[in-house]
mmCIF file of the N, C-alpha and C atoms, coordinates in Angstrom:
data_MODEL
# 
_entry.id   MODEL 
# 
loop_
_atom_site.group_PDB 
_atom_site.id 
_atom_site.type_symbol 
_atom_site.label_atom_id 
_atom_site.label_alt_id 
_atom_site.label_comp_id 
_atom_site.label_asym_id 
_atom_site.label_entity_id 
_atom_site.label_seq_id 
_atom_site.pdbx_PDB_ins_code 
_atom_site.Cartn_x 
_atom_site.Cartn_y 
_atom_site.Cartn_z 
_atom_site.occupancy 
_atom_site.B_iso_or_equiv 
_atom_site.pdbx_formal_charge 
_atom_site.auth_seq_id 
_atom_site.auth_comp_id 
_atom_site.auth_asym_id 
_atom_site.auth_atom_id 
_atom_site.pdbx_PDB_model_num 
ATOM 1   N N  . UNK A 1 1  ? 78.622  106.645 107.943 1.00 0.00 ? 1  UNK A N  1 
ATOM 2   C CA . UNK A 1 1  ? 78.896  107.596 106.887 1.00 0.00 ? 1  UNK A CA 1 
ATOM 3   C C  . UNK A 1 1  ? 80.109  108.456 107.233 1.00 0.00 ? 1  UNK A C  1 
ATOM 4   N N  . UNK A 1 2  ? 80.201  109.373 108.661 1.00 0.00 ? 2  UNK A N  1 
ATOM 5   C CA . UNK A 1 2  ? 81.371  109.760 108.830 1.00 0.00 ? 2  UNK A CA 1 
ATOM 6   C C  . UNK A 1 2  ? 82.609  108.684 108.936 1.00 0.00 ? 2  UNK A C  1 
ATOM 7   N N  . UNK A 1 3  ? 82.687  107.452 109.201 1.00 0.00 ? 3  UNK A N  1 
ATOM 8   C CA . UNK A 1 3  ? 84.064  106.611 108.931 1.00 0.00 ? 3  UNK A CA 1 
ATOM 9   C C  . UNK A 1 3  ? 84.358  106.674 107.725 1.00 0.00 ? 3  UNK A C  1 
ATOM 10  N N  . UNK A 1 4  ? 83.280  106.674 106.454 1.00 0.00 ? 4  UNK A N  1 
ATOM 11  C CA . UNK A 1 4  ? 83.784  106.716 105.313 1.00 0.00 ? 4  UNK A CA 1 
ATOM 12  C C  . UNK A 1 4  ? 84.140  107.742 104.967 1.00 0.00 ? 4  UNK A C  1 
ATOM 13  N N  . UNK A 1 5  ? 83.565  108.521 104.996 1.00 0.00 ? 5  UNK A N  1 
ATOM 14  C CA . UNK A 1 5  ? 84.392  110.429 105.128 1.00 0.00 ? 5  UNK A CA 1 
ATOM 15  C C  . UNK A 1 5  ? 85.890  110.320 105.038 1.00 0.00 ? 5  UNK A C  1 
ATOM 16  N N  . UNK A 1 6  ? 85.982  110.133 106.442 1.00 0.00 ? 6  UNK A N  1 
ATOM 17  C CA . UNK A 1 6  ? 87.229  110.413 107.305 1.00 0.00 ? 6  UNK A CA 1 
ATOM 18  C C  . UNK A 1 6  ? 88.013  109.112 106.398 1.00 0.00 ? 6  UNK A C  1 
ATOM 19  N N  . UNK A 1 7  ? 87.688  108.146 106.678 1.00 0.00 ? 7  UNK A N  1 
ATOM 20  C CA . UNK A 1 7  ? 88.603  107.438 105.495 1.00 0.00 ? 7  UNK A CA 1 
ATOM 21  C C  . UNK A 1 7  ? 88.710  107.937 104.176 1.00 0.00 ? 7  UNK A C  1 
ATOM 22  N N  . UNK A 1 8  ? 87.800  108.143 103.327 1.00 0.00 ? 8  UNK A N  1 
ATOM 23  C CA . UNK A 1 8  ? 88.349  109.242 101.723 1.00 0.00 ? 8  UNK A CA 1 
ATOM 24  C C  . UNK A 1 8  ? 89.160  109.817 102.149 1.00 0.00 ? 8  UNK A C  1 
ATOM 25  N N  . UNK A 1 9  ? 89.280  111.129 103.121 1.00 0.00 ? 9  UNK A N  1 
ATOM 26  C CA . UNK A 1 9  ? 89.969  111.817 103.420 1.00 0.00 ? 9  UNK A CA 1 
ATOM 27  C C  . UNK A 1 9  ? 91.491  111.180 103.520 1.00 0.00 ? 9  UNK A C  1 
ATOM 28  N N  . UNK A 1 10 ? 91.616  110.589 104.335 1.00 0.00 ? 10 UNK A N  1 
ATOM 29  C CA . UNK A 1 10 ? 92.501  109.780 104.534 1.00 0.00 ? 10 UNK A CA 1 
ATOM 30  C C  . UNK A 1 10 ? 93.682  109.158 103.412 1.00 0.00 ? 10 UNK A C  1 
ATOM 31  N N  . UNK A 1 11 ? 92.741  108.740 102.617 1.00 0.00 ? 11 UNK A N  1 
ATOM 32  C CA . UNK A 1 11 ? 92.945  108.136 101.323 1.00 0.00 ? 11 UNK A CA 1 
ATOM 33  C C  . UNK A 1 11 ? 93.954  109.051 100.452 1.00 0.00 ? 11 UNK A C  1 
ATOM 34  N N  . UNK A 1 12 ? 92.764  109.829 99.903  1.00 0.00 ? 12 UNK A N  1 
ATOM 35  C CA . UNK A 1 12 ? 93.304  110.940 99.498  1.00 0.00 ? 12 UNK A CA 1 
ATOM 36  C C  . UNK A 1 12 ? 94.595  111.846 99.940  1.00 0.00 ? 12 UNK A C  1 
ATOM 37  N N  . UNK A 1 13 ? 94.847  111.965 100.944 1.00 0.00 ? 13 UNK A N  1 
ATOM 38  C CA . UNK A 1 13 ? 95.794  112.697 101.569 1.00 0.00 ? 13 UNK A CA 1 
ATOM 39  C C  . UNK A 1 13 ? 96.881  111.883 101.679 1.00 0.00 ? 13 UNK A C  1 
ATOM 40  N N  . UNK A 1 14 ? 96.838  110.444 101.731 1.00 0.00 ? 14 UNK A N  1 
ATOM 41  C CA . UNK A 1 14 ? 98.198  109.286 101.215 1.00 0.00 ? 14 UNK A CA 1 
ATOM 42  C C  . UNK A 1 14 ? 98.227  109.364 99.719  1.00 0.00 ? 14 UNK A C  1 
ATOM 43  N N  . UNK A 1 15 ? 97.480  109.528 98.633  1.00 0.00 ? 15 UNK A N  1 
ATOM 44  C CA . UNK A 1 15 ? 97.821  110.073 97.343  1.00 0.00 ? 15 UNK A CA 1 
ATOM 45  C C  . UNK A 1 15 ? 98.384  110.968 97.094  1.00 0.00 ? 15 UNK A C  1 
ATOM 46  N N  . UNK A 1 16 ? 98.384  112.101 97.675  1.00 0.00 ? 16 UNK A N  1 
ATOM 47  C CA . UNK A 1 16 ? 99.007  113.652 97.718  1.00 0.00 ? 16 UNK A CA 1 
ATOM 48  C C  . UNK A 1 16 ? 100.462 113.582 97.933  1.00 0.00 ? 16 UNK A C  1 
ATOM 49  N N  . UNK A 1 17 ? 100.641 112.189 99.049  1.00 0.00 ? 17 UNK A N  1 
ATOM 50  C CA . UNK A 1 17 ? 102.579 112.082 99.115  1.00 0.00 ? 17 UNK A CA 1 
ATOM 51  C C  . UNK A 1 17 ? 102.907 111.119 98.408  1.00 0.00 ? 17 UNK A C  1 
ATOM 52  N N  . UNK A 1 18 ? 101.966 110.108 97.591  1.00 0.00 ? 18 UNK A N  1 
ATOM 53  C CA . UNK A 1 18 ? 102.256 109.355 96.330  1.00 0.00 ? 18 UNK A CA 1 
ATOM 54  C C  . UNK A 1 18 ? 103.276 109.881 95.244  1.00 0.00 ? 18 UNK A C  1 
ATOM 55  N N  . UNK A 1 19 ? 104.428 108.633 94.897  1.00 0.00 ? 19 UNK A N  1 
ATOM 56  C CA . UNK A 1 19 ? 104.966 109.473 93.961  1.00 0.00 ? 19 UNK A CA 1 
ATOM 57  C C  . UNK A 1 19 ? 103.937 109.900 92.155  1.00 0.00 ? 19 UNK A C  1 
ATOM 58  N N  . UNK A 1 20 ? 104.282 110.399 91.614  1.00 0.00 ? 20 UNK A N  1 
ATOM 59  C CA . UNK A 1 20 ? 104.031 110.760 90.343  1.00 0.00 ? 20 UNK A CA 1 
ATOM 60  C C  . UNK A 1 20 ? 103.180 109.495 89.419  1.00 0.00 ? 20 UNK A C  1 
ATOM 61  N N  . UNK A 1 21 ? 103.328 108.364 89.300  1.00 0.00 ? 21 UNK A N  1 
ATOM 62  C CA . UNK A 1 21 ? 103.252 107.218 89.133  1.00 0.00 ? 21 UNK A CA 1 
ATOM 63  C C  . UNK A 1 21 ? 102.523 106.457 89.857  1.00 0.00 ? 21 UNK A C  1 
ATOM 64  N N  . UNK A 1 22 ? 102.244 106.484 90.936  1.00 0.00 ? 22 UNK A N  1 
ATOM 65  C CA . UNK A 1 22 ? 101.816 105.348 91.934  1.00 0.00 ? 22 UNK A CA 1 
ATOM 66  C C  . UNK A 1 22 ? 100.549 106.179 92.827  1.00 0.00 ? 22 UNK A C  1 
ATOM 67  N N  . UNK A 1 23 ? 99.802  105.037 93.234  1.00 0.00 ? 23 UNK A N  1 
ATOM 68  C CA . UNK A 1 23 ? 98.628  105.552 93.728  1.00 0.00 ? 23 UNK A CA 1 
ATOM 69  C C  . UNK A 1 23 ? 98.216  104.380 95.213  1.00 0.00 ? 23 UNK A C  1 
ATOM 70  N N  . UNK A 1 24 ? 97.504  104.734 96.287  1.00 0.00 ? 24 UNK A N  1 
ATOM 71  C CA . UNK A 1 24 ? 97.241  104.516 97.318  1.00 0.00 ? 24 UNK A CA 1 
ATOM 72  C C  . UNK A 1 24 ? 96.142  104.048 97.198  1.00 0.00 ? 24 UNK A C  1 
ATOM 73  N N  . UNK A 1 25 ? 95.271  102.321 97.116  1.00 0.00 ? 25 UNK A N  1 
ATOM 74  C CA . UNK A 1 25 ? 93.943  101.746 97.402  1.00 0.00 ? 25 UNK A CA 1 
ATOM 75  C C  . UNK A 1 25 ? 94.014  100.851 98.520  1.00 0.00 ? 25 UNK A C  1 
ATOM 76  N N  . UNK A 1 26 ? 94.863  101.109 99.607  1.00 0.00 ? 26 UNK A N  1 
ATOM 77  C CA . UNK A 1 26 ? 94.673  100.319 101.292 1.00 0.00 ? 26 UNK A CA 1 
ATOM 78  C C  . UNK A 1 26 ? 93.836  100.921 101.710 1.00 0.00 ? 26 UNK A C  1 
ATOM 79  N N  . UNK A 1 27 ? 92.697  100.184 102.049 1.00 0.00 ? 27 UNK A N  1 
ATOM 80  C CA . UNK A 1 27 ? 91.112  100.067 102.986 1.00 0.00 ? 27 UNK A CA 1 
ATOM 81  C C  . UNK A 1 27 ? 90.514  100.987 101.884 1.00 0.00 ? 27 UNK A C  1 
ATOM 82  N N  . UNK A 1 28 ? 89.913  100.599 100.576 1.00 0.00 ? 28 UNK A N  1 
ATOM 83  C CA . UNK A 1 28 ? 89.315  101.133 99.810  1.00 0.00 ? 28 UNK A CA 1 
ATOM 84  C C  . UNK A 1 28 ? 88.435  99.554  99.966  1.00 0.00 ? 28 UNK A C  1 
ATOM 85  N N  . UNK A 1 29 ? 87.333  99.562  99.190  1.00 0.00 ? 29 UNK A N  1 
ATOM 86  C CA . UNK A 1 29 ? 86.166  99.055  98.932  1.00 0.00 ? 29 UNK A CA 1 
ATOM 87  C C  . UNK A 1 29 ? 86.549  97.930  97.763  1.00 0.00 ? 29 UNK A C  1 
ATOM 88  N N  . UNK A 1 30 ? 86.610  97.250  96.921  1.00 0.00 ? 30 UNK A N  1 
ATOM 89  C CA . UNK A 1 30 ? 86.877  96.783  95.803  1.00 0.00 ? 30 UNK A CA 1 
ATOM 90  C C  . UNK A 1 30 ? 86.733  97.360  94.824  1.00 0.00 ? 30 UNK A C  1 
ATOM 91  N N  . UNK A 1 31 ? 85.184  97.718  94.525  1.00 0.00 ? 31 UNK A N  1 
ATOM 92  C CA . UNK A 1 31 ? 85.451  98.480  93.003  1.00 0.00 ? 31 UNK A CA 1 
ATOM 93  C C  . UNK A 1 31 ? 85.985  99.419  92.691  1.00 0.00 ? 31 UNK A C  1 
ATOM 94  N N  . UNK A 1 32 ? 85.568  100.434 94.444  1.00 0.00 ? 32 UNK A N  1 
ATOM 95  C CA . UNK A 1 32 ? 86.335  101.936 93.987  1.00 0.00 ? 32 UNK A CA 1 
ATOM 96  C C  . UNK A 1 32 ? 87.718  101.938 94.406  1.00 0.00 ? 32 UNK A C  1 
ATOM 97  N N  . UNK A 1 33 ? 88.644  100.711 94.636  1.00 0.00 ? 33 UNK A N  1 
ATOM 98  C CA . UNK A 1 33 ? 90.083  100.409 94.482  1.00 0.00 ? 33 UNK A CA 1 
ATOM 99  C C  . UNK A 1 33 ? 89.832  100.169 92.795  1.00 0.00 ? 33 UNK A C  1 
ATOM 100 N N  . UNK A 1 34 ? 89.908  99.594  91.992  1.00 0.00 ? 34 UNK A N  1 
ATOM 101 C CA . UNK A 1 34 ? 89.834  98.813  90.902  1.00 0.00 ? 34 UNK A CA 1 
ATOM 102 C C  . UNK A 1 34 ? 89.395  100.205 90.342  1.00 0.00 ? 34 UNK A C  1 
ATOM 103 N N  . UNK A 1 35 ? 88.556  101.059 90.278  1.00 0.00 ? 35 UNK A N  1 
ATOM 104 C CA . UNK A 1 35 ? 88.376  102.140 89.520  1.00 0.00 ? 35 UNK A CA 1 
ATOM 105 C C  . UNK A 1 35 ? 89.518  102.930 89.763  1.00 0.00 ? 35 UNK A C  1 
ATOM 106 N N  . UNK A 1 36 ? 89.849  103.348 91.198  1.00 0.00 ? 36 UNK A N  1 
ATOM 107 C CA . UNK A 1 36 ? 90.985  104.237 91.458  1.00 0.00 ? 36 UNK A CA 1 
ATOM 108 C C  . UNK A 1 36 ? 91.930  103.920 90.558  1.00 0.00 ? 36 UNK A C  1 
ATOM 109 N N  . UNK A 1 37 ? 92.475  102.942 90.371  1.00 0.00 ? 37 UNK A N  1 
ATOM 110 C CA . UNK A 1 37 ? 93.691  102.197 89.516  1.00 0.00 ? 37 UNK A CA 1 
ATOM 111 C C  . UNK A 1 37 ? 93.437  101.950 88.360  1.00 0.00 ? 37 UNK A C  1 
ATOM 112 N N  . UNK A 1 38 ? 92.424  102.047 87.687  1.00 0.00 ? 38 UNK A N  1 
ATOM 113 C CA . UNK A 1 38 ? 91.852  102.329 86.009  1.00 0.00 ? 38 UNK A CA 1 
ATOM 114 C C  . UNK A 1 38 ? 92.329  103.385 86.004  1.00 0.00 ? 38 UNK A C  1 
ATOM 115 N N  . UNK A 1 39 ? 91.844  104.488 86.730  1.00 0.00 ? 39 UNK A N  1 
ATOM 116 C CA . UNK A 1 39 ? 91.987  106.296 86.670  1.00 0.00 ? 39 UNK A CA 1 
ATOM 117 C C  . UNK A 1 39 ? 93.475  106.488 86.555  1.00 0.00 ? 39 UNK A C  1 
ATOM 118 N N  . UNK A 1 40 ? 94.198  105.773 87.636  1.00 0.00 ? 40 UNK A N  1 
ATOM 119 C CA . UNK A 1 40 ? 95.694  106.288 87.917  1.00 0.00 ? 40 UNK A CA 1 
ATOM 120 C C  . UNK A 1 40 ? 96.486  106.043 86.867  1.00 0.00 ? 40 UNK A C  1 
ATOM 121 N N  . UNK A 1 41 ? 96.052  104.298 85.967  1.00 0.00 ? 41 UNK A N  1 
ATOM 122 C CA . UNK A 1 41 ? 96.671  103.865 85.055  1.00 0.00 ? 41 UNK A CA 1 
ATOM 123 C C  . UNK A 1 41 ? 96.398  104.746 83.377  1.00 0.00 ? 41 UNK A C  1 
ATOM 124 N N  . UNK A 1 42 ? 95.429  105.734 83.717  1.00 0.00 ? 42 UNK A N  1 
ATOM 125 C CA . UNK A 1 42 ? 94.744  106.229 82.553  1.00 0.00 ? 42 UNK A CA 1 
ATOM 126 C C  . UNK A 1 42 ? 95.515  107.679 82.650  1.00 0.00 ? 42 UNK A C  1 
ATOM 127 N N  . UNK A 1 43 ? 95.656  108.021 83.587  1.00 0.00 ? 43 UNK A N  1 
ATOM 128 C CA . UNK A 1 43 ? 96.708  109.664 83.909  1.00 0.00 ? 43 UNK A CA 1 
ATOM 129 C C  . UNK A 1 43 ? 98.225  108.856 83.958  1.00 0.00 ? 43 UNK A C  1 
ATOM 130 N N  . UNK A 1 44 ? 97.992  108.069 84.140  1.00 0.00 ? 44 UNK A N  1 
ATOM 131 C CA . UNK A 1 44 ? 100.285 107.427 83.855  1.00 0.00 ? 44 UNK A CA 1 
ATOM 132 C C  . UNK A 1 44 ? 100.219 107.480 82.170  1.00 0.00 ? 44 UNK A C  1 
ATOM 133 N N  . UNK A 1 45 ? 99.582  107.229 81.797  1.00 0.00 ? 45 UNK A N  1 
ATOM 134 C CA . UNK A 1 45 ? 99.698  106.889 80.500  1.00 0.00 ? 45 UNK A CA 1 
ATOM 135 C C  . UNK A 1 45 ? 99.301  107.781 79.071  1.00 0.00 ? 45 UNK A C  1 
ATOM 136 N N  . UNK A 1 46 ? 99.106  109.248 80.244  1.00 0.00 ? 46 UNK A N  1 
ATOM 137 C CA . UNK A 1 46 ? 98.753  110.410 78.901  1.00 0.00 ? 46 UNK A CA 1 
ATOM 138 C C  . UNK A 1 46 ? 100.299 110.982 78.765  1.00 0.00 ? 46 UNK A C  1 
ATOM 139 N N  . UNK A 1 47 ? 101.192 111.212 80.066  1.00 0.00 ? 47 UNK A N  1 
ATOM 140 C CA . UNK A 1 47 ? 102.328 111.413 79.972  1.00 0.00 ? 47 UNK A CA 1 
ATOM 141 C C  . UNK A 1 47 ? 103.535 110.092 79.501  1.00 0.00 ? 47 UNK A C  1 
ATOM 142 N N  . UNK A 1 48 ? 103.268 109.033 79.158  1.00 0.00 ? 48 UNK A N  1 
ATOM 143 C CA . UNK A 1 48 ? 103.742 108.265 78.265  1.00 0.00 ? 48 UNK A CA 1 
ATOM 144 C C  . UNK A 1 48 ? 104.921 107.231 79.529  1.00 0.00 ? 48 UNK A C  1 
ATOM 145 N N  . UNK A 1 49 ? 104.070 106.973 80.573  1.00 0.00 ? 49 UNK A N  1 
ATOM 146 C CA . UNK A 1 49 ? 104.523 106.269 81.733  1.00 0.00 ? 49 UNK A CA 1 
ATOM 147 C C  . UNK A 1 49 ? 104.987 105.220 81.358  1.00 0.00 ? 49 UNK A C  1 
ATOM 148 N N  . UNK A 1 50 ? 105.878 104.466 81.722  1.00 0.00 ? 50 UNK A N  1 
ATOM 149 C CA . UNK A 1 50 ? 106.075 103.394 81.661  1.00 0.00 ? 50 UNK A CA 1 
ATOM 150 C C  . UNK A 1 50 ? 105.551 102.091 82.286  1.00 0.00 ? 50 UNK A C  1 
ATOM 151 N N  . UNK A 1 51 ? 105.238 102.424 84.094  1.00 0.00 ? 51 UNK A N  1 
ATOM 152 C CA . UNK A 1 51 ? 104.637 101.602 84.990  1.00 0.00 ? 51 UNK A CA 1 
ATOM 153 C C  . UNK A 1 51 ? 103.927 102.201 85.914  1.00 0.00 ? 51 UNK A C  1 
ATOM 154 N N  . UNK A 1 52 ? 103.266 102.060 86.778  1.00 0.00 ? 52 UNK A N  1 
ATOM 155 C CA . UNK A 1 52 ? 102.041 102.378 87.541  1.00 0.00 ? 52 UNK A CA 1 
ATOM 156 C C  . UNK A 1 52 ? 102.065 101.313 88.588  1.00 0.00 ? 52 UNK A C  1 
ATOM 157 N N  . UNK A 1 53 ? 102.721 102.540 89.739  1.00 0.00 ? 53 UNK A N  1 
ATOM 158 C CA . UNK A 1 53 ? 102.868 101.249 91.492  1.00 0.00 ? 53 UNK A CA 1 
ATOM 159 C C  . UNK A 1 53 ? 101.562 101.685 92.135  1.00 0.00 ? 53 UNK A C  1 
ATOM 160 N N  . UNK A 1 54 ? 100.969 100.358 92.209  1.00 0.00 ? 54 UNK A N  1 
ATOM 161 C CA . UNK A 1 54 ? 99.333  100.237 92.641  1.00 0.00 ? 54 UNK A CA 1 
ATOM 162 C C  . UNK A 1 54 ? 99.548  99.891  94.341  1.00 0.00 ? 54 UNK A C  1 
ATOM 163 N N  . UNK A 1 55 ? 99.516  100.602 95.369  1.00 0.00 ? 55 UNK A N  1 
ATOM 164 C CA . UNK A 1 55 ? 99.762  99.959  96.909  1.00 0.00 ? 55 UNK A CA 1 
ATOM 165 C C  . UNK A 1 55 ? 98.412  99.481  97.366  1.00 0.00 ? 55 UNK A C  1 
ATOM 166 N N  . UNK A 1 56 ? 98.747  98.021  97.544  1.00 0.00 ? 56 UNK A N  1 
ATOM 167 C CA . UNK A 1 56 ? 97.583  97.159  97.791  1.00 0.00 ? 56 UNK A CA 1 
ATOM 168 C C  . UNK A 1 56 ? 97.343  97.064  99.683  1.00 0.00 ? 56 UNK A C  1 
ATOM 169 N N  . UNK A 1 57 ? 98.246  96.742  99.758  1.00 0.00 ? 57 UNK A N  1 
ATOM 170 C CA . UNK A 1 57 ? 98.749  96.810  101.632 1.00 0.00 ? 57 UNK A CA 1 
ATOM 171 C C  . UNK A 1 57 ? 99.777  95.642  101.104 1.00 0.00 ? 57 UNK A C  1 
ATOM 172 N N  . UNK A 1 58 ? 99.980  95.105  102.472 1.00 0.00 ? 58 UNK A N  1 
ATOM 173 C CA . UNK A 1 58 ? 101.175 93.811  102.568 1.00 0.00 ? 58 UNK A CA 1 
ATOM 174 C C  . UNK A 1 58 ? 100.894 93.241  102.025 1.00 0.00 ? 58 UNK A C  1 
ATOM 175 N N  . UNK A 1 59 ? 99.723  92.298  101.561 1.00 0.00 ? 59 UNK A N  1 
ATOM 176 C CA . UNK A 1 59 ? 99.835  90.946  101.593 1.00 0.00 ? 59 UNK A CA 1 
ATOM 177 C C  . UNK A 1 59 ? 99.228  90.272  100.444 1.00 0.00 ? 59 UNK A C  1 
ATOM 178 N N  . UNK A 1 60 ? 100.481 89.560  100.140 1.00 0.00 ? 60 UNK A N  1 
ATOM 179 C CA . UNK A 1 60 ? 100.176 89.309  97.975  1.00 0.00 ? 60 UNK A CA 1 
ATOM 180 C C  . UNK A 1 60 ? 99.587  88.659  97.501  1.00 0.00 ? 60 UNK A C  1 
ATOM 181 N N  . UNK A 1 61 ? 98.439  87.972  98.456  1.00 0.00 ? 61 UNK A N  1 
ATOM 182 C CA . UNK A 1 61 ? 97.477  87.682  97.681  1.00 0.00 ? 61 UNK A CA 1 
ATOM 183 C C  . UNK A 1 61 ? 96.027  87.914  98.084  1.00 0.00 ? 61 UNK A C  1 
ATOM 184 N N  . UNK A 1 62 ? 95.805  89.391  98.443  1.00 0.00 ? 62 UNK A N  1 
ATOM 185 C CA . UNK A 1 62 ? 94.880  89.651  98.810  1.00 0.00 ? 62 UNK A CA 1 
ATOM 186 C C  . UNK A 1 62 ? 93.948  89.670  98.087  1.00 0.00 ? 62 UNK A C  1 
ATOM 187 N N  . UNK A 1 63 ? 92.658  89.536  98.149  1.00 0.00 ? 63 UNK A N  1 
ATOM 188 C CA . UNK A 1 63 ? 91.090  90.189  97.524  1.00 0.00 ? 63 UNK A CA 1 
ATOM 189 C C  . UNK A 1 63 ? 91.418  91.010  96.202  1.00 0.00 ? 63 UNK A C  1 
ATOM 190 N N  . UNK A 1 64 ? 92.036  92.434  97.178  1.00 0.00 ? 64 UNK A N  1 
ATOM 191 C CA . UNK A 1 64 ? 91.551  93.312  96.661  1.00 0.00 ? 64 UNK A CA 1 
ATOM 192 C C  . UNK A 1 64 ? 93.070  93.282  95.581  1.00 0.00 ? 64 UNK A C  1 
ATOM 193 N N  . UNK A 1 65 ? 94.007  93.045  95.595  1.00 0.00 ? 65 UNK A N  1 
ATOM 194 C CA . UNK A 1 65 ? 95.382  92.672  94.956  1.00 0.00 ? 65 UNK A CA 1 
ATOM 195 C C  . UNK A 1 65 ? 94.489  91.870  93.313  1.00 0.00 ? 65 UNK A C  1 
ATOM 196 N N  . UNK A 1 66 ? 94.166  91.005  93.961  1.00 0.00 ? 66 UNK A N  1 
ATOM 197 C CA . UNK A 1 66 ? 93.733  89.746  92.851  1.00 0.00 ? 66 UNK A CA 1 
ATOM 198 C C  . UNK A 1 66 ? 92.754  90.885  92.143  1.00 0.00 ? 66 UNK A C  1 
ATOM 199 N N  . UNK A 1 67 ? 91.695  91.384  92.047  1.00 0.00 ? 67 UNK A N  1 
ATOM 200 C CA . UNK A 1 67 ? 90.584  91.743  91.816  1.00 0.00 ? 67 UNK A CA 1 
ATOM 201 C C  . UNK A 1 67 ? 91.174  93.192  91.164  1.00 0.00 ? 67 UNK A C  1 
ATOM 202 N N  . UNK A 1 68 ? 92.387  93.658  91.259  1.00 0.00 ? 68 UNK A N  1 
ATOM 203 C CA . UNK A 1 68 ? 93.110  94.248  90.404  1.00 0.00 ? 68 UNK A CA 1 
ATOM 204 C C  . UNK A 1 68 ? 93.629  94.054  89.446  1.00 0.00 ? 68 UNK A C  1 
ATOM 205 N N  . UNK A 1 69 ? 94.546  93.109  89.809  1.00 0.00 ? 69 UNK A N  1 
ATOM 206 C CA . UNK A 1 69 ? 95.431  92.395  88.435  1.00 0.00 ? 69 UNK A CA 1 
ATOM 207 C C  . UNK A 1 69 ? 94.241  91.967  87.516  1.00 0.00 ? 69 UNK A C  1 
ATOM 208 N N  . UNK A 1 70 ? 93.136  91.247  87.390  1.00 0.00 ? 70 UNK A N  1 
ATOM 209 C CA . UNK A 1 70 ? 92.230  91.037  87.167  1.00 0.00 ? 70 UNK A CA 1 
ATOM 210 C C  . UNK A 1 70 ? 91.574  91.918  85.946  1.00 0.00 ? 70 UNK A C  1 
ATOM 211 N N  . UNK A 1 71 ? 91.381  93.394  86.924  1.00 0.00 ? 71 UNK A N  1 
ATOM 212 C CA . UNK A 1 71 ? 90.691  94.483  86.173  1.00 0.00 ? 71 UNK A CA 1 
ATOM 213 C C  . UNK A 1 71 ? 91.792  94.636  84.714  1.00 0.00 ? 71 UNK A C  1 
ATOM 214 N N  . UNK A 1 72 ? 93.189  94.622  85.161  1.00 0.00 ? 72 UNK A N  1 
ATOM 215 C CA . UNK A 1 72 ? 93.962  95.386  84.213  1.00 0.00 ? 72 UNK A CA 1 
ATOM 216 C C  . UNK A 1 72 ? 94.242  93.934  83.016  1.00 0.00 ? 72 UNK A C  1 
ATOM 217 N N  . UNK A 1 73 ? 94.359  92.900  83.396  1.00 0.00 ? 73 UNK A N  1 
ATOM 218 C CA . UNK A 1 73 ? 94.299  91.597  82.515  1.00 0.00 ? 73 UNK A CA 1 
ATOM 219 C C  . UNK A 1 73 ? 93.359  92.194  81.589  1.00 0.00 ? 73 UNK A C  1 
ATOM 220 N N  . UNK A 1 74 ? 92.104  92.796  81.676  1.00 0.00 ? 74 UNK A N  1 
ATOM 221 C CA . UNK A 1 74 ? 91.000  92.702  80.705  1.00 0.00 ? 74 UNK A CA 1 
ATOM 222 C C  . UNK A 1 74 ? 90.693  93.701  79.212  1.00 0.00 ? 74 UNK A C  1 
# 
């Protein structure tokens, strides 16, 4: 329970130096990546955003990458 703590924390505090647009789900869980990035794409888009940079980690065809594109396809 405290690793997950300390990771939110974590999380969160790489969102805070996120630009305006873009949001931080490296070592998130699947769904609550995929929710994070519903949310982020839902606040880009009251101010009339154009795009929304989702940071997955490196590698382009990850899990949690796929299982995004995925969410927003729907």
């Amino acid at each position: 329970m405290a690793d997950r703590d300390a990771r939110q924390l974590h999380d969160e505090a790489d969102n805070l130096t996120a630009g305006p647009h873009e949001v931080n789900v490296q070592r998130l869980e699947t769904p609550e990546a995929v929710k994070k990035a519903e949310e982020a794409l839902y606040y880009a888009l009251i101010p009339g955003a154009s795009q929304l940079r989702v940071n997955t980690g490196r590698r382009m065809e990850s899990p949690l990458r796929l299982a995004i594109i995925g969410a927003m396809e729907r």
